[in-house]
C-alpha positions as CSV (number, residue, x, y, z in Angstrom):
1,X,-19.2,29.3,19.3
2,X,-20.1,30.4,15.9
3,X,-21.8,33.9,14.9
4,X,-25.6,33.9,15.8
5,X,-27.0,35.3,12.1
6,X,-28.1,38.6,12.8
7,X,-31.7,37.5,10.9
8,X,-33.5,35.9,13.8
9,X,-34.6,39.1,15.8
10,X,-34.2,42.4,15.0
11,X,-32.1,42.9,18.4
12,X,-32.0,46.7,19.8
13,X,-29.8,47.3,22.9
14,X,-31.1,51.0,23.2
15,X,-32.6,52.5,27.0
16,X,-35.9,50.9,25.5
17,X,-34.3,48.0,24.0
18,X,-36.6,45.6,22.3
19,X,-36.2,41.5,20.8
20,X,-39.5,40.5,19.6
21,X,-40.2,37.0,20.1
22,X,-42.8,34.6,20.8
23,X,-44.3,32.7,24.4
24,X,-43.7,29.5,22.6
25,X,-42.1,26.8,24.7
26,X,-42.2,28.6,28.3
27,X,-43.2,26.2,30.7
28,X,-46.6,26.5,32.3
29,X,-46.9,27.5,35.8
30,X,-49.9,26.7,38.1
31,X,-50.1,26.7,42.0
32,X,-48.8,22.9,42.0
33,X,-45.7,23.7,40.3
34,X,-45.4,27.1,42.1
35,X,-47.0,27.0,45.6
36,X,-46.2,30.9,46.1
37,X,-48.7,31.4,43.6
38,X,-51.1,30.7,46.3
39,X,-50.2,33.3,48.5
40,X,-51.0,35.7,45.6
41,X,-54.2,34.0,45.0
42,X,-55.4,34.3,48.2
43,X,-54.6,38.4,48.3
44,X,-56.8,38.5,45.1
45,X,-59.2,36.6,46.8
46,X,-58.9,39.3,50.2
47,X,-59.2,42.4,48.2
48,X,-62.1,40.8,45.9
49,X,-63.9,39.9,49.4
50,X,-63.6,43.2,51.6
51,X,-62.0,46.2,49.6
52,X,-64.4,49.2,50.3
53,X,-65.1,49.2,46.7
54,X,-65.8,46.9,43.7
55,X,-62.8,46.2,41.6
56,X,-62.6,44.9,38.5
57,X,-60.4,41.8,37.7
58,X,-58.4,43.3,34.9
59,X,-57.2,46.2,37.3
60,X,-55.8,43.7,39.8
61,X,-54.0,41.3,37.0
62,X,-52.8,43.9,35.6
63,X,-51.2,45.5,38.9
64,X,-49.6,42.0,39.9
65,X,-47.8,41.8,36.7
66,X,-47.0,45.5,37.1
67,X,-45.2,45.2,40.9
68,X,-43.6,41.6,39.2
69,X,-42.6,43.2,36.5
70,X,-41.1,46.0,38.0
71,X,-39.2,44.3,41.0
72,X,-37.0,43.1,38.5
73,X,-34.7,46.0,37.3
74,X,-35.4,49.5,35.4
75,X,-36.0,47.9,32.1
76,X,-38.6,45.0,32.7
77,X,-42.1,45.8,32.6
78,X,-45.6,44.4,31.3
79,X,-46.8,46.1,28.7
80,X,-50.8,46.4,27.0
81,X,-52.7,48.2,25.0
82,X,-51.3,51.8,23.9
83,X,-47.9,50.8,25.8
84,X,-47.1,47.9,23.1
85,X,-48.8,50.3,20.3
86,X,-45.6,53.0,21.4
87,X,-43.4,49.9,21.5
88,X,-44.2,49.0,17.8
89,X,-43.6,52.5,16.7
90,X,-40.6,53.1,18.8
91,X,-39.4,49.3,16.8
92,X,-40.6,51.5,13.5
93,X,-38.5,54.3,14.0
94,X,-41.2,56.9,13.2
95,X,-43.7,58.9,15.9
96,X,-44.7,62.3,16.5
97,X,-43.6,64.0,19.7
98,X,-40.9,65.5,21.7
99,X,-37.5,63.1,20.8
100,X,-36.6,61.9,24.4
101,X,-34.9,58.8,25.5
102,X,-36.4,58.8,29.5
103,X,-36.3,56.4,32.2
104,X,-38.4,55.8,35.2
105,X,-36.3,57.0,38.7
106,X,-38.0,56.7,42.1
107,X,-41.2,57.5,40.3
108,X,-40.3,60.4,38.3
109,X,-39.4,61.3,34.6
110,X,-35.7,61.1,33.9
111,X,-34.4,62.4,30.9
112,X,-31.5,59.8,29.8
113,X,-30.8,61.9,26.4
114,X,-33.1,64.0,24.0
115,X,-32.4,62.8,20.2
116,X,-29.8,65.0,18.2
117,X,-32.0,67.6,15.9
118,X,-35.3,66.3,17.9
119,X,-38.2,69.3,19.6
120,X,-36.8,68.2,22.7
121,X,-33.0,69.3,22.4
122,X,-33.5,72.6,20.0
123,X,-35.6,73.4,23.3
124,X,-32.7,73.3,25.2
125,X,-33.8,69.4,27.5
126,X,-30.6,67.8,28.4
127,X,-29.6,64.2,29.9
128,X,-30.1,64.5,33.9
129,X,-33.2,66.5,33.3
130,X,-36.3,66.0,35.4
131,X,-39.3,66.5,33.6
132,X,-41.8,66.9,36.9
133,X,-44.8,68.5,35.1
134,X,-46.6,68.5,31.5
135,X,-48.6,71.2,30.9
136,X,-48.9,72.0,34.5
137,X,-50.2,68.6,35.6
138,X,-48.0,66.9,37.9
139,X,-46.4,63.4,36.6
140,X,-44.8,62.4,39.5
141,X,-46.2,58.7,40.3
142,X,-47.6,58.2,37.1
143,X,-46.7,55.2,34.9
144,X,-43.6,55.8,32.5
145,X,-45.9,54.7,29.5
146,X,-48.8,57.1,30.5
147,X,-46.2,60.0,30.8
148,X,-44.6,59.0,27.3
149,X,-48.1,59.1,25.8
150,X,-49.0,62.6,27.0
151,X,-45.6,63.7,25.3
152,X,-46.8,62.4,22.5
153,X,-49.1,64.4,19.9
154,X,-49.8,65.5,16.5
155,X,-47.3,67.5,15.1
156,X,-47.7,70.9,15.1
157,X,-48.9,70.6,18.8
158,X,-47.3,72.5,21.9
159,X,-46.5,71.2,25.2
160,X,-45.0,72.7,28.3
161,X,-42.5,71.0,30.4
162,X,-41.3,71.5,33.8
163,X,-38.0,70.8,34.5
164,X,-35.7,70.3,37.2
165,X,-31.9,70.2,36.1
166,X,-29.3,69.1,38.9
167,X,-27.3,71.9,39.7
168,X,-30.2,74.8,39.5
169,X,-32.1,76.0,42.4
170,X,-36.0,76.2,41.0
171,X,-37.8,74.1,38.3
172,X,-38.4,76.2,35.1
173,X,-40.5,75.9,31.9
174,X,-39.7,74.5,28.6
175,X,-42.3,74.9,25.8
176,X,-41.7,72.3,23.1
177,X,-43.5,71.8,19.6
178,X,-43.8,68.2,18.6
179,X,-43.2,67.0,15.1
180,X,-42.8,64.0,13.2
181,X,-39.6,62.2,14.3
182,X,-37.5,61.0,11.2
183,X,-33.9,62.1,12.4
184,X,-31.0,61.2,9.7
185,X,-29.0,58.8,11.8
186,X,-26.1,60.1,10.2
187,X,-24.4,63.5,10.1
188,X,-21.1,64.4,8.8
189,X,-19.0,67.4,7.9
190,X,-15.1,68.4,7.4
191,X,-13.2,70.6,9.8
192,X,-10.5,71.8,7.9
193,X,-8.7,68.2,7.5
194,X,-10.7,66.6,10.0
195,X,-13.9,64.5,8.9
196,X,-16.3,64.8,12.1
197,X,-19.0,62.3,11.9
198,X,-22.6,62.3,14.4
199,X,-24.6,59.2,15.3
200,X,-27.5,60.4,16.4
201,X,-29.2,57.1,16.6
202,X,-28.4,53.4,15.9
203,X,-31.4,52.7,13.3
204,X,-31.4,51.0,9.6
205,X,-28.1,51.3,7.4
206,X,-26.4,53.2,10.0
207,X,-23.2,51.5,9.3
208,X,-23.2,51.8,5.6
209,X,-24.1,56.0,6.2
210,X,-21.0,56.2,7.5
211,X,-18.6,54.3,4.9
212,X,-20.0,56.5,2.5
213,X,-19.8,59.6,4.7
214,X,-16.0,58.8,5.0
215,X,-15.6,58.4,1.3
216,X,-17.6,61.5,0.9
217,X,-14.9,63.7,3.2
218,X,-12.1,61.9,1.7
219,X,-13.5,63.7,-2.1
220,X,-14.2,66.5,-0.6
221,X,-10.9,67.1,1.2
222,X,-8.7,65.9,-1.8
223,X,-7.5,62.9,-0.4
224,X,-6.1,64.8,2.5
225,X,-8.2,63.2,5.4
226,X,-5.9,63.6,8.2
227,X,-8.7,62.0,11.5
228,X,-12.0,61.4,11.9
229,X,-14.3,62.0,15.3
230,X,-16.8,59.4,16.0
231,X,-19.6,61.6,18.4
232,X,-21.6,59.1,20.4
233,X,-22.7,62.0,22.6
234,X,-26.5,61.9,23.7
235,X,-26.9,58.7,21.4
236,X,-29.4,56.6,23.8
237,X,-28.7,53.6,21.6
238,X,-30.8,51.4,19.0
239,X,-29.9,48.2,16.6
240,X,-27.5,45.8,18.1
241,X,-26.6,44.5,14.4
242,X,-25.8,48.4,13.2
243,X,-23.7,48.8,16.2
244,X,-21.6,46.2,15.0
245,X,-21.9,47.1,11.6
246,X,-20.2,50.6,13.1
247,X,-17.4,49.0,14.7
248,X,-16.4,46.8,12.2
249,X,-16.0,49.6,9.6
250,X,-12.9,50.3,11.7
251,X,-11.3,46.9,12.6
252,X,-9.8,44.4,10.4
253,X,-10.5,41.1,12.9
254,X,-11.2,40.5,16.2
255,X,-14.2,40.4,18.9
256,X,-16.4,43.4,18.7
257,X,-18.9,42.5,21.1
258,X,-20.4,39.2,23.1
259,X,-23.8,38.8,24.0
260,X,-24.3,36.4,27.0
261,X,-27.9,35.2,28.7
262,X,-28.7,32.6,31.5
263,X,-29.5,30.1,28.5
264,X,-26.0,29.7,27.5
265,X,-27.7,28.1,24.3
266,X,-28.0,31.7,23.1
267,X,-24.8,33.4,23.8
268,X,-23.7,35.3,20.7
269,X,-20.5,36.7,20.1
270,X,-20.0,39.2,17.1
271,X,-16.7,39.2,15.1
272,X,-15.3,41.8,12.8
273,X,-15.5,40.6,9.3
274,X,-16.6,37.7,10.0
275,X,-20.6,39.0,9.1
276,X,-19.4,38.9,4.9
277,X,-19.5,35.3,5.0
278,X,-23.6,35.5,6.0
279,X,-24.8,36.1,2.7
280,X,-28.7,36.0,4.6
281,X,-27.8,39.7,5.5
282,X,-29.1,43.0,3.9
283,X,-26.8,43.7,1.1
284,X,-26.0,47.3,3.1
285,X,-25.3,45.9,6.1
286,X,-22.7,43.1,4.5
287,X,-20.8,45.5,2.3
288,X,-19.6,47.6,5.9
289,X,-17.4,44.2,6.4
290,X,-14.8,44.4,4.8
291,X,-11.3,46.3,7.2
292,X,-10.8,49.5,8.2
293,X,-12.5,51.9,5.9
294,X,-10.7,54.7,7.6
295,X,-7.7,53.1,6.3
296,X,-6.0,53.6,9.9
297,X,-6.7,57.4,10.2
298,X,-6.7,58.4,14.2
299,X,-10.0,58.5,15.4
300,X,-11.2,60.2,18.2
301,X,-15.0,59.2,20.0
302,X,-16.7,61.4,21.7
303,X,-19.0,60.2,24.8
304,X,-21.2,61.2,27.4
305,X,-23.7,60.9,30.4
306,X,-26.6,60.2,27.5
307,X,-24.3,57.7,25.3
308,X,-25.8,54.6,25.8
309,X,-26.0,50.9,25.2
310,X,-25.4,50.4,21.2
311,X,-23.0,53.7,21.8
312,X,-21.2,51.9,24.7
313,X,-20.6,48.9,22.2
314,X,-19.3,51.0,20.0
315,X,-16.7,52.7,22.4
316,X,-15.6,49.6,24.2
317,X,-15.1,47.6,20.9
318,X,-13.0,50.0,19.3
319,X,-11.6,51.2,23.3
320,X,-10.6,47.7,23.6
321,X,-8.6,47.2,20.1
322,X,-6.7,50.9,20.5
323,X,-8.3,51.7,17.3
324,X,-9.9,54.8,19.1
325,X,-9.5,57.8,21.5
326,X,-12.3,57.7,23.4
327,X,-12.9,61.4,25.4
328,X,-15.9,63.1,26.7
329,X,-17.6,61.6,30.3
330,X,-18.4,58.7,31.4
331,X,-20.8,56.5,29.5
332,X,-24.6,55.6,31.0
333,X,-23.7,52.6,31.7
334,X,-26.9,50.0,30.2
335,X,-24.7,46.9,29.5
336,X,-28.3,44.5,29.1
337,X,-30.5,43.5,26.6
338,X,-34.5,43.1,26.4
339,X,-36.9,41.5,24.8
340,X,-40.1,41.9,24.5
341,X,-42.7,38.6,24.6
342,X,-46.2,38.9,23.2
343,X,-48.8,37.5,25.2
344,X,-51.4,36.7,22.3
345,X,-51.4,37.0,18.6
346,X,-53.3,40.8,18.5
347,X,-49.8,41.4,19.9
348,X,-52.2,43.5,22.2
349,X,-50.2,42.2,25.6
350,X,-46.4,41.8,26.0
351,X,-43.8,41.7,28.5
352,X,-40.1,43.5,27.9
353,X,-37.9,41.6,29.8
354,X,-34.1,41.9,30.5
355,X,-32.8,38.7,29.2
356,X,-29.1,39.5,28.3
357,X,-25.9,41.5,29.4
358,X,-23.1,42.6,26.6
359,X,-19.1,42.3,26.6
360,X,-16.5,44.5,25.2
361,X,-14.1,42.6,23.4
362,X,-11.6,42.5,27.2
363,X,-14.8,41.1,28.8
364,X,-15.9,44.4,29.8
365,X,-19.5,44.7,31.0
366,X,-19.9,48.0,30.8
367,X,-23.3,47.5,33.0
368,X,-23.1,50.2,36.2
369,X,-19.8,51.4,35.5
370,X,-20.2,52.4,31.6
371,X,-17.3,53.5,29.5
372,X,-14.7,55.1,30.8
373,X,-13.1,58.3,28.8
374,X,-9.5,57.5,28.0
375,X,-9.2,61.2,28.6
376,X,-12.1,62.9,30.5
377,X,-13.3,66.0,29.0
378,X,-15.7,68.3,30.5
379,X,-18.3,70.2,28.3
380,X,-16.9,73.9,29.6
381,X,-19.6,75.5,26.7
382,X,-22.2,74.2,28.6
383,X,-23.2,76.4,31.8
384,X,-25.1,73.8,33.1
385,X,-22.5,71.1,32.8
386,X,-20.0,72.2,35.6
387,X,-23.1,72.0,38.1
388,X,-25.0,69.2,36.4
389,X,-22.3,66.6,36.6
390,X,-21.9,66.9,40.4
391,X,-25.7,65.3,40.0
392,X,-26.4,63.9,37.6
393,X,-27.8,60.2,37.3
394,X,-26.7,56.6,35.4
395,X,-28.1,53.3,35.2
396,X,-25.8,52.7,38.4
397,X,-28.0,55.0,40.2
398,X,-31.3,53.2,39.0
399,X,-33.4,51.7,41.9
400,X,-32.9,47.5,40.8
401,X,-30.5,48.3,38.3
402,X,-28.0,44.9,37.5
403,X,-25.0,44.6,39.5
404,X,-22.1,44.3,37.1
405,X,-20.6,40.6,37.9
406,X,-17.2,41.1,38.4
407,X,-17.6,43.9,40.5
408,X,-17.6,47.8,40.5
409,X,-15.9,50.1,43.1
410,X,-17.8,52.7,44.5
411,X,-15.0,54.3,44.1
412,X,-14.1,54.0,40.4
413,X,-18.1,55.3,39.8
414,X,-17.5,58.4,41.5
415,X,-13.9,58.6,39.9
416,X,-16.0,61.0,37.1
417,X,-17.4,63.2,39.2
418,X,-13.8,64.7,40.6
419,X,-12.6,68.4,38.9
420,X,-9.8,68.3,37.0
421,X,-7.3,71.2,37.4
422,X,-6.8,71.6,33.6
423,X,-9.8,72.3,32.3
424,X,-10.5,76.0,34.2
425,X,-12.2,78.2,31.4
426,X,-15.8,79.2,31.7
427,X,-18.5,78.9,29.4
428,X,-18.2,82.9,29.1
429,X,-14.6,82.7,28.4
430,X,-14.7,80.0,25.7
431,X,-17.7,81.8,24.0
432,X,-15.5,84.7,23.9
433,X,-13.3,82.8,22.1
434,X,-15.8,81.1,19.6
435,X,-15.6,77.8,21.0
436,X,-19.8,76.8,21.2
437,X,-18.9,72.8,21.8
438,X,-15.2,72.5,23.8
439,X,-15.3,68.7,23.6
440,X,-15.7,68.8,20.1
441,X,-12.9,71.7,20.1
442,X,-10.9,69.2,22.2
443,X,-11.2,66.2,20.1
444,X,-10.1,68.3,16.8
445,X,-7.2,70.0,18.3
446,X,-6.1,66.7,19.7
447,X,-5.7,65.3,16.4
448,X,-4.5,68.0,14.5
449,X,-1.5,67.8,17.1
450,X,-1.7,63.6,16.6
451,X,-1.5,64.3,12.5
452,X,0.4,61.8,11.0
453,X,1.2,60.2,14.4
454,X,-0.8,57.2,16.4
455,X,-2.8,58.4,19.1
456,X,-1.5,57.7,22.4
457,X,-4.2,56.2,24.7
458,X,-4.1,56.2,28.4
459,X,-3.1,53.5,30.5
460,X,-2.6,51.3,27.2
């Protein structure tokens, strides 16, 4: 099947992962074609009859399509009102408030990642957090999108946050200022001969950022860049199409990622250079297709608990080819896609519904089981970490989450979650030593060792 052009939708595979798209052409429903739609009229019809109080129609729609909705998996949900006005600025890019990527667990706030340079992570939140209470007010029950919007704020504006981290007895209190998210997507600096480059999130141009972030490092160094790292860590996800604009910078040809749906009309698959002969695409987007533009330097990715969705397609893609080293933890593990359906033209009323799961270029679905390290590396800097791993949460442990098809073992899932004997220093000890990020450290000494050489990856 050919390439899908990447024009039709403005596809995002991110924890809040959005296709906007239209109702047109969905069948109608009534209670002839669907006679369990009588059973639900005649609960309206109960509660209309002998509640103890008056209720007003909207309240109970809404609800039904609520429970519907939500009976589905973590990511489907009906949206109105302020909900799809924080949709449409989350599809912008731009918002005031804390920076957080958060699910909904067992009715409660779960902190999937907070957004490199964001309030939230200079504040110290970290993925696996709880966030229990805002400004003293319990949030436990209430509605993700209510609990976003009370994060939300002019910036310049305070907020305190109660927070329960796996691994710590008691809750404490976090105090974050909001301010006007606009993160650069794209960080990068040398380490001696080693170009180190940070996606912080998968937004507009991220692709061409980092060809001219290698070129810039390969100036600056002299012509003596000797490895790259790739750090997906805490990178919740975002643009499908930049994702694979990413992953192509590094491959030559081959599958980078497959998209497939219950309408087998709209499977996509998404091929390494192949996007140069779509001459429909932004001119910055098409001019990251064209080979490796690392010029087969070892590369090194870096990935955690938070990395998610776009991140994982980036692992797996260049996991798959043995382009990459990929160390850290195990990915989160969102291997689907959503979109979201207006209801009307205000665009006042929408559903986000889970429409698609994602494939590696092996056929991987990374859905439940994420990416797996090719060499697991703890992050001993971090005094939570040790503690917080032993707890903390993935899309596998979401209540509804989508069973990966061909199968996870229990096993395998828990596989992350073991010590391993060679990583014994404390947080204390590596301070001591000046190491403030030991995956990081790890990655660099790694390919300072590798210099020259092609990395060796496990089980490969």
């Amino acid at each position: 099947m050919k390439l899908a052009s990447l024009t039709r939708a403005a596809l995002l595979v991110s924890a809040v992962a959005l296709l906007p798209a239209t109702t047109a052409g969905l069948a109608a429903v009534d209670g002839r074609s669907a006679p369990q739609f009588g059973r639900l009229f005649t609960v309206y019809q109960l509660v209309k009859a002998q509640y103890v109080e008056q209720v007003d129609d909207a309240k109970l729609i809404d609800g039904a399509l609520d429970g519907m909705l939500a009976a589905l998996d973590p990511h489907s949900g009906y949206l109105d009102g302020s909900s799809v006005q924080r949709v449409n600025t989350l599809i912008d890019g731009k918002y005031a408030g804390l920076g957080l990527s958060v699910v909904q667990e067992q009715e409660t706030v779960k902190v999937i990642a907070p957004l490199r340079g964001s309030p939230a992570a200079e504040a110290g939140v970290k993925p696996g957090d709880y966030i229990t209470h805002l400004d003293g007010k319990l949030i436990y029950g209430v509605p993700l999108d209510e609990a976003v919007a009370q994060m939300r704020g002019e910036a310049g504006t305070q907020i305190r946050l109660t927070v329960f981290r796996p691994g710590r007895d008691e809750p404490f209190d976090v105090t974050v200022t909001r301010k006007e998210i606009l993160l650069e997507p794209v960080t990068w600096k040398l380490e001696g001969n080693i170009g180190v480059i940070s996606i912080n999130e998968f937004s507009r141009d991220v692709g061409n950022y980092v060809r001219t972030g290698i070129a810039a490092m390969r100036r600056e160094s002299g012509g003596r860049l000797n490895g790259l790292v790739l750090d997906l860590r805490s990178n919740p996800g975002g643009s499908l199409e930049e994702a694979v604009a990413l992953s192509d910078l590094f491959l030559s040809s081959g599958d980078i990622v497959s998209q497939r749906g219950r309408n087998k009309g709209e499977d996509m698959y998404f091929r390494a250079d192949d996007m140069e002969n779509y001459p429909e695409l932004p001119p910055a987007v098409a001019a990251t297709f064209k080979g490796d533009s690392a010029r087969g330097l070892p590369i090194v990715v870096l990935i955690d608990e938070g990395s998610a969705s776009a991140s994982e397609i980036v692992a797996g893609a260049l996991q798959d080819h043995r382009r990459a080293l990929v160390m850290g933890e195990r990915s989160f593990g969102k291997g689907s896609v959503q979109s979201v359906f207006y209801l009307n033209n205000q665009r006042t009323q929408a559903v986000k519904l889970t429409t698609a799961r994602y494939y590696t270029p092996s056929g991987r679905s990374v859905q439940e089981g994420g990416i797996e390290p090719d060499i697991r590396v703890p992050q001993l800097s971090d005094p939570d970490a040790r503690r917080r791993s032993q707890m903390v949460l993935r899309e596998s442990d979401l209540r509804r989450h989508l069973v990966n098809e061909v199968g996870i073992d229990d096993k395998q899932l828990e596989a992350d979650k073991q010590d391993d004997p060679r990583f014994k220093l404390t947080a204390e000890e590596l301070k001591a030593k000046g190491i403030s990020d030991f995956q990081l450290h790890y990655a660099l000494e790694t390919l300072r060792r590798t210099s020259g050489t092609a990395l060796a990856i496990k089980g490969k």
